[in-house]
LODREN-798024 format. One record per residue (C-alpha): residue in three letters; x, y, z; residue number from 0. Coordinates in nm, 3 decimals, padded with zeros to 5 digits, always signed. Layout:
BEGIN
["ALA",[X,Y,Z],NUM]
...
REM end
This chain:
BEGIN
["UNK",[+04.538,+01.775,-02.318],0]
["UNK",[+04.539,+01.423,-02.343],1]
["UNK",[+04.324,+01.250,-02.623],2]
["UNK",[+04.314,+00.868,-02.668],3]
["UNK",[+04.160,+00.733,-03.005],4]
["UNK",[+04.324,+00.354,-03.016],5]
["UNK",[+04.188,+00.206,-03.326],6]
["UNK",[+03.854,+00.021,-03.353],7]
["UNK",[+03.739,-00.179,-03.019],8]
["UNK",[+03.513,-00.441,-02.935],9]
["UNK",[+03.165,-00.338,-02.836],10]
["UNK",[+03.217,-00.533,-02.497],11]
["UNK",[+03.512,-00.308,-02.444],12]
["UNK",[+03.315,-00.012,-02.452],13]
["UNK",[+03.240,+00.132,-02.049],14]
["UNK",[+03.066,+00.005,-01.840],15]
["UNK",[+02.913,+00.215,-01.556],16]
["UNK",[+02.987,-00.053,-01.279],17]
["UNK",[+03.310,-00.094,-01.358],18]
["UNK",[+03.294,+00.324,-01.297],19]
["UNK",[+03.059,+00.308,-00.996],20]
["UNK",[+03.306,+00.090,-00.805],21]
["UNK",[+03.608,+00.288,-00.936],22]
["UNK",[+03.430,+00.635,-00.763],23]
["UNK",[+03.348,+00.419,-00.395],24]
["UNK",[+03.701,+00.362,-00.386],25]
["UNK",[+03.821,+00.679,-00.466],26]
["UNK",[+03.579,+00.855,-00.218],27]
["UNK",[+03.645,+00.597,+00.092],28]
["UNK",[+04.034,+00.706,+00.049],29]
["UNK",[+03.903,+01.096,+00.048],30]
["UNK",[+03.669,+00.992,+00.330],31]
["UNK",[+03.967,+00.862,+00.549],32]
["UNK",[+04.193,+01.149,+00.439],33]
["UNK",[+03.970,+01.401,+00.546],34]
["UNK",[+03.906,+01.256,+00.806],35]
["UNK",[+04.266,+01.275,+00.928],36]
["UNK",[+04.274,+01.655,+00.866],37]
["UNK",[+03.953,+01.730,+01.084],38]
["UNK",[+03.711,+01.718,+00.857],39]
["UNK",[+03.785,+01.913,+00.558],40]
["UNK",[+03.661,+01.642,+00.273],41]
["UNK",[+03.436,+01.721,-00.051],42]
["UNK",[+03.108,+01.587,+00.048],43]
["UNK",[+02.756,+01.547,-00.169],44]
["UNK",[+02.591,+01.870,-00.181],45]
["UNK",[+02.226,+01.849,-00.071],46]
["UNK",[+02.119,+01.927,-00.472],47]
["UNK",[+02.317,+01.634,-00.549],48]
["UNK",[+02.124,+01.408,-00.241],49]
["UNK",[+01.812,+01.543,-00.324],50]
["UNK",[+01.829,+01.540,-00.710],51]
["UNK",[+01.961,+01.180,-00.745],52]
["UNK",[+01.734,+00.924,-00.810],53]
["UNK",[+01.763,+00.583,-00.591],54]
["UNK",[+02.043,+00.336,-00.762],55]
["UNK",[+01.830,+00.149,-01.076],56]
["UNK",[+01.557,+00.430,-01.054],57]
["UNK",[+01.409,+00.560,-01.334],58]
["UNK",[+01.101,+00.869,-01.421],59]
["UNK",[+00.786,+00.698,-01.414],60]
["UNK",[+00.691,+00.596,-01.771],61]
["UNK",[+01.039,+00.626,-01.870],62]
["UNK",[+01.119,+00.386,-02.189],63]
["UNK",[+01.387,+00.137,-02.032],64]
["UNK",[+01.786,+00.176,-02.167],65]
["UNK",[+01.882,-00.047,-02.413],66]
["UNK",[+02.232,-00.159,-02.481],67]
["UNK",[+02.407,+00.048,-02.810],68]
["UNK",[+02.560,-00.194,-03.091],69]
["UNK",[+02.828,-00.135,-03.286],70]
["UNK",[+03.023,+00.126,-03.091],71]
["UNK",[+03.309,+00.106,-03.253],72]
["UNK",[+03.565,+00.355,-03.190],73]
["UNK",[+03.675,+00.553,-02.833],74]
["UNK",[+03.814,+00.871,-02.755],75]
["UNK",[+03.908,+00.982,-02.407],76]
["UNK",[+03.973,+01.349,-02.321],77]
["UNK",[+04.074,+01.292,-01.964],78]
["UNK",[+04.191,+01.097,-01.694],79]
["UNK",[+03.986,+01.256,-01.455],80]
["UNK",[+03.671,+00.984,-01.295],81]
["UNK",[+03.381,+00.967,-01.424],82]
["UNK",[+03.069,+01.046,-01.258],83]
["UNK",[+02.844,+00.791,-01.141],84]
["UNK",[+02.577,+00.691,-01.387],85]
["UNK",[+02.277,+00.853,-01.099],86]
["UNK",[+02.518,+01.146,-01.050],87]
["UNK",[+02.451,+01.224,-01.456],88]
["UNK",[+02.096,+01.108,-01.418],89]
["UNK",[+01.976,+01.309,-01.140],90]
["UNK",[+02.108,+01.637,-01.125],91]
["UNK",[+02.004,+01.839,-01.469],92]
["UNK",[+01.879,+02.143,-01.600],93]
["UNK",[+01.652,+02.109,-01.866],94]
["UNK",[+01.372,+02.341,-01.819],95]
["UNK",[+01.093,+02.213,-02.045],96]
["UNK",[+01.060,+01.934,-01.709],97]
["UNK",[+01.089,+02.249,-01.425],98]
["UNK",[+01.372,+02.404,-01.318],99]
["UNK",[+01.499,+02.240,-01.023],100]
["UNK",[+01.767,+01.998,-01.070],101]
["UNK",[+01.540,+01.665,-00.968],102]
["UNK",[+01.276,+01.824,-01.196],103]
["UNK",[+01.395,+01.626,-01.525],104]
["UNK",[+01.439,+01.312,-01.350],105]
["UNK",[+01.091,+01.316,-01.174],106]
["UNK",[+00.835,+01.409,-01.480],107]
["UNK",[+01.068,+01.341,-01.839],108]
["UNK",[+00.973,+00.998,-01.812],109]
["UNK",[+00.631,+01.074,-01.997],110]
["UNK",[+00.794,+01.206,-02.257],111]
["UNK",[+00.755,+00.979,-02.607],112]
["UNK",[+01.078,+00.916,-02.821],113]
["UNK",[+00.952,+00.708,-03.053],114]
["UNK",[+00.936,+00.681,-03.318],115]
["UNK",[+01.171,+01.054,-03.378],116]
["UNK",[+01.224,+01.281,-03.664],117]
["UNK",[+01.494,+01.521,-03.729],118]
["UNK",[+01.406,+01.827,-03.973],119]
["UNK",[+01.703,+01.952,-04.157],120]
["UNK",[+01.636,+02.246,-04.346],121]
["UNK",[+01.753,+02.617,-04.459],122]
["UNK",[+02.043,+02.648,-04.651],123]
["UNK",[+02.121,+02.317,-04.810],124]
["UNK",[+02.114,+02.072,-05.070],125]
["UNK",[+01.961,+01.776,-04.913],126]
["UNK",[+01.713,+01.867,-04.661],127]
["UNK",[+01.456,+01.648,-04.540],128]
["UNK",[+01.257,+01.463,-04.257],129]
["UNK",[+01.492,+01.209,-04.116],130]
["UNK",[+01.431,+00.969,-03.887],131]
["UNK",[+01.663,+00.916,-03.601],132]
["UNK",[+01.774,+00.503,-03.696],133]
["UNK",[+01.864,+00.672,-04.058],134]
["UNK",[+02.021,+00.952,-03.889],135]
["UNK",[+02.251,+00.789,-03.678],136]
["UNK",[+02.363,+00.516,-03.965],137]
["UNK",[+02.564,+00.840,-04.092],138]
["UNK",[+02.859,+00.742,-03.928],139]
["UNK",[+03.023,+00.496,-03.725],140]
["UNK",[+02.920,+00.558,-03.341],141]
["UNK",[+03.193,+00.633,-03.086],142]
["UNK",[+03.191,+00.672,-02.740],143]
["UNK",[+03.337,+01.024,-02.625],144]
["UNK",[+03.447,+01.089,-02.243],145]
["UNK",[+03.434,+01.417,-02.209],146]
["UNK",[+03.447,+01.705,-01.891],147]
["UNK",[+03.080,+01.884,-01.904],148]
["UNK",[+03.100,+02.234,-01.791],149]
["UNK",[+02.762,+02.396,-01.676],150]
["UNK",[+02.748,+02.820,-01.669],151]
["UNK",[+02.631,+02.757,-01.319],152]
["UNK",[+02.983,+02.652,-01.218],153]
["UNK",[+02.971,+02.313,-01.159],154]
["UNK",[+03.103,+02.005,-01.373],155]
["UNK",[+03.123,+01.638,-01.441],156]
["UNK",[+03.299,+01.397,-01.657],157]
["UNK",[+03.053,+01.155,-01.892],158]
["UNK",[+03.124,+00.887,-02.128],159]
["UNK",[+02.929,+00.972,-02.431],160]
["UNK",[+02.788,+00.779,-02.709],161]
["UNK",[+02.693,+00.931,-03.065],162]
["UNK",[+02.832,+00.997,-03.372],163]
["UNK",[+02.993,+01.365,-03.477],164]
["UNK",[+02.834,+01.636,-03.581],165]
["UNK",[+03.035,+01.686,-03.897],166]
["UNK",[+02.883,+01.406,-04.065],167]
["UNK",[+02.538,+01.483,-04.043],168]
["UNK",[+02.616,+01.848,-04.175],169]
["UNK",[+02.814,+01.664,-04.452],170]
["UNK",[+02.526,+01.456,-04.565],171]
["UNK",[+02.298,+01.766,-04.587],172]
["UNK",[+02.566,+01.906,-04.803],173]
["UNK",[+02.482,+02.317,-04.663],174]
["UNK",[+02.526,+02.603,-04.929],175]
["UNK",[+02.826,+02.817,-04.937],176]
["UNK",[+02.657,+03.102,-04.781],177]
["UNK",[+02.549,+02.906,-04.479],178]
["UNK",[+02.775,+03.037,-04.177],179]
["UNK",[+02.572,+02.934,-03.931],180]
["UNK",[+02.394,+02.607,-03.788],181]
["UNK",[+02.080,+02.673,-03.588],182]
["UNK",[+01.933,+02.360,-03.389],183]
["UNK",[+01.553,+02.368,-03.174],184]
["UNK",[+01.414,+02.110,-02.890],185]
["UNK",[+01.095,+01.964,-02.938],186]
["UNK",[+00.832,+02.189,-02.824],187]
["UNK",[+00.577,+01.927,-02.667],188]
["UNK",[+00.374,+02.094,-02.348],189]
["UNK",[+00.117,+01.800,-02.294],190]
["UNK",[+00.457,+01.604,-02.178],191]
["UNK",[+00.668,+01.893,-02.086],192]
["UNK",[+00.501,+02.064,-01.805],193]
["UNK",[+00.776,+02.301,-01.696],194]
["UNK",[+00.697,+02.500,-02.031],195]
["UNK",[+00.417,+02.639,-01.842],196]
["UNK",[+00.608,+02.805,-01.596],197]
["UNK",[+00.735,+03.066,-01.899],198]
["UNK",[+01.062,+03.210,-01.850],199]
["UNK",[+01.228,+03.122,-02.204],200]
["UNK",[+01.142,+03.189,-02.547],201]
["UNK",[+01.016,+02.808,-02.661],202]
["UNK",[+01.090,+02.570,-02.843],203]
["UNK",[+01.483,+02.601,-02.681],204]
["UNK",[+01.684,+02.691,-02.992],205]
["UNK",[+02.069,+02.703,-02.973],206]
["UNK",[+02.361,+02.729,-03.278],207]
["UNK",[+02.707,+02.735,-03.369],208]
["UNK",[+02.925,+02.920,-03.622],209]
["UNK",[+03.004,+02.650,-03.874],210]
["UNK",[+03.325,+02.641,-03.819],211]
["UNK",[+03.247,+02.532,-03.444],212]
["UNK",[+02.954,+02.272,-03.557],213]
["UNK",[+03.223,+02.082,-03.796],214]
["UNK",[+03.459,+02.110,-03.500],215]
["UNK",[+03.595,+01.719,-03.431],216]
["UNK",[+03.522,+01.733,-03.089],217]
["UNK",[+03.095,+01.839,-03.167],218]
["UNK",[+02.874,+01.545,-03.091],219]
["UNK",[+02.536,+01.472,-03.136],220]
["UNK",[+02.482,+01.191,-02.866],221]
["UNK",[+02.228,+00.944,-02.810],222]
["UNK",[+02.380,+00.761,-02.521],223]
["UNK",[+02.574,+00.762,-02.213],224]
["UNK",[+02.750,+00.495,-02.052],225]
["UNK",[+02.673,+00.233,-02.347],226]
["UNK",[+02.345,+00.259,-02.372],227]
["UNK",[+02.083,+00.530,-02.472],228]
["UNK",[+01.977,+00.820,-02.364],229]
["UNK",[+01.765,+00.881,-02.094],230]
["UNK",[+01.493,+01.136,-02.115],231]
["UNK",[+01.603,+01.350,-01.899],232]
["UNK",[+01.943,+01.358,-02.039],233]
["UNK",[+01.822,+01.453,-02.386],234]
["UNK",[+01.686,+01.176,-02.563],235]
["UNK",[+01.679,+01.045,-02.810],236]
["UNK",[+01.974,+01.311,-02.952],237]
["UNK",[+02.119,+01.568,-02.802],238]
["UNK",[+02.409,+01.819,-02.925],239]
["UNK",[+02.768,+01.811,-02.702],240]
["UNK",[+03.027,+02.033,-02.790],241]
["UNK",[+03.259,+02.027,-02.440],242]
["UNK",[+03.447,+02.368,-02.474],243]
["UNK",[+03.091,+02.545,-02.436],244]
["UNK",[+02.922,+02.610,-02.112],245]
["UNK",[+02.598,+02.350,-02.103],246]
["UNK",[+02.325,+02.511,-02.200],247]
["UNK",[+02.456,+02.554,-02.539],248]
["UNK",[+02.411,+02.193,-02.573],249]
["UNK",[+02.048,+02.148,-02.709],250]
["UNK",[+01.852,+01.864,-02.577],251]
["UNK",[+01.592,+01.655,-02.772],252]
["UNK",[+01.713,+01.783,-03.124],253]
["UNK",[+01.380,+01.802,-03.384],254]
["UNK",[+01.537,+02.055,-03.619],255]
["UNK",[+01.873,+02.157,-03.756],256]
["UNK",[+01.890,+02.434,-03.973],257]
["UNK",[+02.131,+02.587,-04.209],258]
["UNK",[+02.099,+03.023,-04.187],259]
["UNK",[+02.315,+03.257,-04.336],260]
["UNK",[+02.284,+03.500,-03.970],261]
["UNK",[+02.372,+03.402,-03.646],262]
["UNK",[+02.060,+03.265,-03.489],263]
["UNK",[+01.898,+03.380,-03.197],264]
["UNK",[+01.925,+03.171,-02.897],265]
["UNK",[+01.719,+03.058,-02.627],266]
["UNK",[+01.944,+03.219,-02.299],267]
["UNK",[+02.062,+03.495,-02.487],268]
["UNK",[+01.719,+03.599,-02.572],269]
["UNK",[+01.668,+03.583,-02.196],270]
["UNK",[+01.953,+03.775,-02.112],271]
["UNK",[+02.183,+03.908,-02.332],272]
["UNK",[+02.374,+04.042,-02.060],273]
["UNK",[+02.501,+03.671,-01.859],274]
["UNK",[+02.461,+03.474,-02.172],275]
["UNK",[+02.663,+03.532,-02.477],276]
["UNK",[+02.608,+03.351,-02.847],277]
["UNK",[+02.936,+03.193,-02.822],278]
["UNK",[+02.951,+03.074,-02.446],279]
["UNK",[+03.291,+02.930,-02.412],280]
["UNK",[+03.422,+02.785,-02.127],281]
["UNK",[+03.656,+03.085,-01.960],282]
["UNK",[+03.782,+03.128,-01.635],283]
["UNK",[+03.923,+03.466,-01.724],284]
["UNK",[+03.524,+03.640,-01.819],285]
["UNK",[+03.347,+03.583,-01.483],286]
["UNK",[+02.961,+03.557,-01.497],287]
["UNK",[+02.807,+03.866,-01.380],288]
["UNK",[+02.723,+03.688,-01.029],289]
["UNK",[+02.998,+03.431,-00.961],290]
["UNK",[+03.338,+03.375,-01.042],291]
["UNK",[+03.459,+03.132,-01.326],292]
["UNK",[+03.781,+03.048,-01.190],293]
["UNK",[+03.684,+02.774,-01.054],294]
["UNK",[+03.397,+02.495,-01.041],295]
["UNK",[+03.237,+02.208,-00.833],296]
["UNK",[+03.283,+01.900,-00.983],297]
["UNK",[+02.983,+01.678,-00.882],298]
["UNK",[+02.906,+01.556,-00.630],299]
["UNK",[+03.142,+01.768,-00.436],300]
["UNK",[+02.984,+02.073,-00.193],301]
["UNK",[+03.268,+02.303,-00.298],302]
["UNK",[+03.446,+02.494,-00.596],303]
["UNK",[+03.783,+02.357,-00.577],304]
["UNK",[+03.833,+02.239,-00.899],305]
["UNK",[+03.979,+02.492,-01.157],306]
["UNK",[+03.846,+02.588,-01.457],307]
["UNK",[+04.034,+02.534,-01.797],308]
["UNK",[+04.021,+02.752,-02.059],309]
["UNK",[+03.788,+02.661,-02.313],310]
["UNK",[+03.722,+02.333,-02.086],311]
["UNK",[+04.056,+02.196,-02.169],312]
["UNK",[+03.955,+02.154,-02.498],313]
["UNK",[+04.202,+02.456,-02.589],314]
["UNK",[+04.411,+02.251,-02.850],315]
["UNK",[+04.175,+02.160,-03.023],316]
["UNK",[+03.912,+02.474,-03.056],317]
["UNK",[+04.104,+02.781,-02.962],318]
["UNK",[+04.228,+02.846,-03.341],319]
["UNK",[+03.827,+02.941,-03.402],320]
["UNK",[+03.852,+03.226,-03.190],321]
["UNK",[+04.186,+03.406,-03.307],322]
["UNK",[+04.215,+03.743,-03.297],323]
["UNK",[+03.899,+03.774,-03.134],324]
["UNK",[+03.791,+03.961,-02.804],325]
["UNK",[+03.684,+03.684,-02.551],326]
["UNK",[+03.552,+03.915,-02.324],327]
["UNK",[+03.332,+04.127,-02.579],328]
["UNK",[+03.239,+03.798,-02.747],329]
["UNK",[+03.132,+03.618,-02.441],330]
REM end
């Protein structure tokens, strides 16, 4: 897999989406034309994708405005693969606390308030504490991260990150020896959530790692995308990323992050132990009960002709973790 990490940049250098956005017209005109030519058969927006989308420079009513990050300092690129457009990532989401359509987020996040935010760390470590999310992030040096996103539901993108890794923070909080696991929880806030109404998951939306995964190099906690910060929708202000698991694994909104000596119980697996495992790695091999994982649809294409890597493509870097293990049992 190729990784790029040149040494420190320029905050100007870091993407921009336009730059991107122009990039992906290009790219589709040429499919347009070449499809064209072989009667029809071209990767088209699916009608999620058109319907999810907000208009170009939309945002959630009451959404707090993006402002430009400062002091990104480093870049790592996983792939050469485009990256989606900046609505593309916007628009079409699963995050269930807003309903569970894909436009949901977009349309009714923007009431949710993100300021000022606190992060509990707690359990089994040495420094817990309430910490705010400017203190938080001044942990370590921000980076921006492109990396493929792989959702359970078969479909992907590719999104230029910004945060800082996840490593550091768990560093700072200096966890116990008998901490094995890291357990991490949404905010749990129904006057400004209204899809928690609608039931269906055990709230607030906990997730975790082994620790071994959480000080993985490639785990991010992110507050921004494309250079600037979150929207709510998205996660904000900090959300987790770790790219060789399926999405839902990565926990949106982070108010708590908590050091256990057990492996935590999680929010999908609670739901259904059968389709969602603990570990959730990206596999092509272990099929989800009712579709294939061969292959995915990259958005904002109608079809599944992308294939799936193992472990996202991420396989260099993350497969030693799972050694000797049984993939399929340990789903």
């Amino acid at each position: 897999m190729l990784i790029k990490k040149p040494a420190d940049i320029r905050s100007s250098e870091i993407t921009d989406e336009r730059l991107y956005l122009r990039r992906r017209e290009f790219i589709q005109i040429g499919a347009g034309l070449m499809g064209a030519a072989a009667g029809g058969l071209l990767a088209a927006c699916g009608n999620d994708a058109l319907n999810a989308a907000p208009a170009a420079g939309g945002a959630p009513a009451n959404a707090a405005p993006q402002t430009p990050i400062a002091n990104v300092t480093k870049k790592m690129v996983t792939t050469t693969e485009p990256l989606n457009k900046f609505e593309e990532i916007t628009g079409y989401n699963n995050y269930y606390e807003f309903g569970t359509s894909k436009g949901d987020p977009a349309k009714y996040a923007g009431q949710l308030k993100t300021s000022p935010w606190t992060v509990k760390i707690d359990g089994l470590c040495n420094k817990p504490g309430d910490y705010h999310l400017d203190d938080l992030v001044k942990t370590a040096d921000l980076e921006e991260r492109v990396y493929r996103f792989r959702c359970v539901e078969a479909w992907s993108m590719v999104i230029p990150w910004v945060g800082i890794p996840l490593a550091a923070v768990i560093k700072r909080a200096e966890p116990q020896p008998k901490a094995t696991f890291v357990e991490m929880q949404t905010l749990l806030r129904p006057a400004e959530m209204p899809g928690l109404s609608e039931g269906g998951l055990n709230w607030p939306y906990t997730e975790g790692l082994r620790m071994d995964e959480a000080m993985n190099p490639l785990a991010l906690l992110a507050i921004g995308l494309y250079g600037k910060t979150l929207m709510n929708q998205n996660g904000a202000p900090i959300r987790l990323v770790v790219p060789w698991k399926y999405g839902f694994k990565n926990v949106k909104s982070i108010v708590r992050i908590r050091f256990v000596d057990k492996m935590p119980r999680t929010a999908w697996n609670d739901a259904n132990p059968g389709e969602y495992g603990f570990y959730s790695n990206v596999n092509p091999n272990v099929d989800h009960p009712r579709w294939s994982q061969a292959t995915e649809r990259r958005i904002p294409s109608y079809f599944k002709t992308t294939k799936t890597l193992m472990f996202n493509g991420y396989a260099d870097q993350v497969a030693s973790m799972y050694a000797g293990m049984d993939l399929k049992k340990y789903y």
